[in-house]
C-alpha positions in Angstrom: 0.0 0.0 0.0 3.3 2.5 0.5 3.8 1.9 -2.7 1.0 2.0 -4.6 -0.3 5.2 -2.5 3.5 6.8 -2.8 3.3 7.3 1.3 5.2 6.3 4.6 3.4 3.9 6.7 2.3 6.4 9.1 0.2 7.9 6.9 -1.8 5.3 5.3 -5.2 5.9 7.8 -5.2 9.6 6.9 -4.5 8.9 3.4 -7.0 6.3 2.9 -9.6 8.7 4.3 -8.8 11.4 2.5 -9.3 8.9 -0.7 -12.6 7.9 0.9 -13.8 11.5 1.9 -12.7 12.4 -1.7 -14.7 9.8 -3.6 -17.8 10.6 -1.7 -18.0 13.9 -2.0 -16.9 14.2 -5.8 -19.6 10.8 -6.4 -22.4 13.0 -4.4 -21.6 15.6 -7.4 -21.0 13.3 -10.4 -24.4 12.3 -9.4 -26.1 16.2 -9.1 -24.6 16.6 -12.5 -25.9 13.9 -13.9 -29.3 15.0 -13.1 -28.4 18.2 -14.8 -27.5 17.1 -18.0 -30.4 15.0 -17.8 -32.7 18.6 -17.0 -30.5 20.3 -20.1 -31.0 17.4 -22.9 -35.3 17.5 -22.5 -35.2 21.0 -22.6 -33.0 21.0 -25.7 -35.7 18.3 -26.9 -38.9 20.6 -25.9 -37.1 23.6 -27.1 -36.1 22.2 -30.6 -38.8 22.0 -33.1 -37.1 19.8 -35.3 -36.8 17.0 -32.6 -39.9 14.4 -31.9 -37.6 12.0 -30.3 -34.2 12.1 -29.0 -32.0 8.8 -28.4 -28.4 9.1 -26.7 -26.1 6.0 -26.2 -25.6 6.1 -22.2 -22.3 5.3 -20.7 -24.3 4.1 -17.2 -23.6 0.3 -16.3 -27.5 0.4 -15.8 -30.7 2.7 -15.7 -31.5 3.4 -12.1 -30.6 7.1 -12.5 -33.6 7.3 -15.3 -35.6 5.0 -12.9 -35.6 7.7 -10.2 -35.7 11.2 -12.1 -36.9 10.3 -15.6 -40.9 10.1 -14.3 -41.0 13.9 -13.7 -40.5 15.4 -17.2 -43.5 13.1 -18.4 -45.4 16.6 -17.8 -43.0 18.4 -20.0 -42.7 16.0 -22.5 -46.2 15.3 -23.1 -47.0 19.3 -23.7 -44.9 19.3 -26.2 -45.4 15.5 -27.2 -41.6 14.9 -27.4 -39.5 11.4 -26.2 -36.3 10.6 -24.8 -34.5 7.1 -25.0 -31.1 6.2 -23.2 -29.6 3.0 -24.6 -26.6 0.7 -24.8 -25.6 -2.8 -24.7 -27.5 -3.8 -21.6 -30.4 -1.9 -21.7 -32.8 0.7 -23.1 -35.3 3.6 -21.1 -37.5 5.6 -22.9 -40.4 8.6 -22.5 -42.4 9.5 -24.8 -44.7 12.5 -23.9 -47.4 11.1 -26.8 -47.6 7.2 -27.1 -49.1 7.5 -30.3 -45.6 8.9 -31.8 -43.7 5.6 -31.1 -44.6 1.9 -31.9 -43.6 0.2 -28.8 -44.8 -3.1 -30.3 -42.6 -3.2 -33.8 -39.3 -1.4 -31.3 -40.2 -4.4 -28.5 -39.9 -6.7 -31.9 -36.2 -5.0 -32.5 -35.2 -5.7 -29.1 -36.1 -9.0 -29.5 -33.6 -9.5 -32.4 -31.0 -7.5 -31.1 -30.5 -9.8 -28.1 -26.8 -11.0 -27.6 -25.9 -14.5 -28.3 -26.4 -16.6 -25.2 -30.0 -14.8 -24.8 -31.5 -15.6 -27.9 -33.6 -18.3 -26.2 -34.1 -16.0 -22.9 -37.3 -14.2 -22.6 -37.2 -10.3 -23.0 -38.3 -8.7 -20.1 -40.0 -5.2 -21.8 -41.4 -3.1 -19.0 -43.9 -0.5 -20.6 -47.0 1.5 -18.7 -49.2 4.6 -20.2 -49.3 6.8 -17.5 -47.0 7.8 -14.5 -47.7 10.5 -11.7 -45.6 13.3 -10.7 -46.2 15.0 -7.7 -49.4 12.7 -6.9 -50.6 13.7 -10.4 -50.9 11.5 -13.2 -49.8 12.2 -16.7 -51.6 10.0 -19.1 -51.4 8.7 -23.1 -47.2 9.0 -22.2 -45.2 5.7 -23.0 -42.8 5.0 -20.3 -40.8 1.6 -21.1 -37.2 -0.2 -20.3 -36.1 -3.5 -20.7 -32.7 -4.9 -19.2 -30.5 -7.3 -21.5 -27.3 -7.5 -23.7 -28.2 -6.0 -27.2 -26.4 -5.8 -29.9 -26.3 -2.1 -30.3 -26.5 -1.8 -34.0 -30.1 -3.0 -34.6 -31.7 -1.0 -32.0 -29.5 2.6 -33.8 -30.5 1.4 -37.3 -34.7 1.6 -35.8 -33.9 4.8 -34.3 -32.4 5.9 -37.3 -34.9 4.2 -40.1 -37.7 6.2 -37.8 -35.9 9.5 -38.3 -35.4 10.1 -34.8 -32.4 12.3 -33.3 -28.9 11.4 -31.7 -28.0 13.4 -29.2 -24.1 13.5 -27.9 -23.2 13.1 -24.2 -20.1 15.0 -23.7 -17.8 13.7 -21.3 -15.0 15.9 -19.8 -11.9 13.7 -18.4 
């Protein structure tokens, strides 16, 4: 651990804490600016008339950050009848403010043949309701879906491209 950390033995504790102290504070605001850029891509979507729906290849290991915040711009969405899908090889979350702009059953049809090999012969597990509520409130006719597995990535961007949809860039600062 001197080694690796470039320290004397005596100072291992503090260091290590300082690395701990460190990671949670910076990770507390990783994950504040995640929300952020979350809040900045729907408005660029609401804002844009030339955008129906939005898709962005998402460097998360998995969706629990659009699990938890995703469900309040179904109001926002749904005025302006816009969608937003994050995607990548394990799984795919989408909004769309106006169900009747997406077919969920021909994209649920994609997924299904874009399944890695080794879950060819598993079932797809496609999550999907029509309504959500925000704030106690419920926004209805929205299409809210997910479904967790290994896709092969280039059937699901050739859909979202054959459908004319929009690729938005994450930009990621090192």
């Amino acid at each position: 651990m001197c080694k690796i950390f470039s320290v004397e033995r005596t100072h291992l504790i503090e260091t290590g804490q300082r690395f701990f102290d460190g990671y949670k504070k910076f990770q507390n605001r990783a994950d504040k600016l995640e929300v952020t850029v979350i809040d900045l891509q729907v408005k660029l979507i609401c804002q844009n008339p030339d955008i129906k729906i939005a898709y962005i290849l998402s460097d998360k290991k998995d969706p629990s950050i659009y699990f938890s915040y995703m469900d309040g711009y179904a109001p926002e969405l749904a005025k302006h009848k816009k969608g937003i899908i994050f995607y990548n090889d394990k799984f795919v979350y989408g909004l769309i403010g106006d169900k009747t702009i997406f077919n969920d059953a021909e994209f649920k049809q994609v997924l299904e043949e874009s399944k890695s090999k080794g879950f060819k012969d598993k079932v797809l597990k496609f999550n999907s309701k029509n309504s959500v509520k925000v704030a106690g409130t419920p926004v209805n006719n929205i299409l809210s879906f997910s479904a967790i597995c290994p896709f092969n990535l280039k059937n699901i961007t050739d859909f979202f491209a054959k459908n004319n949809y929009n690729k938005l860039w994450i930009l990621i600062i090192n």
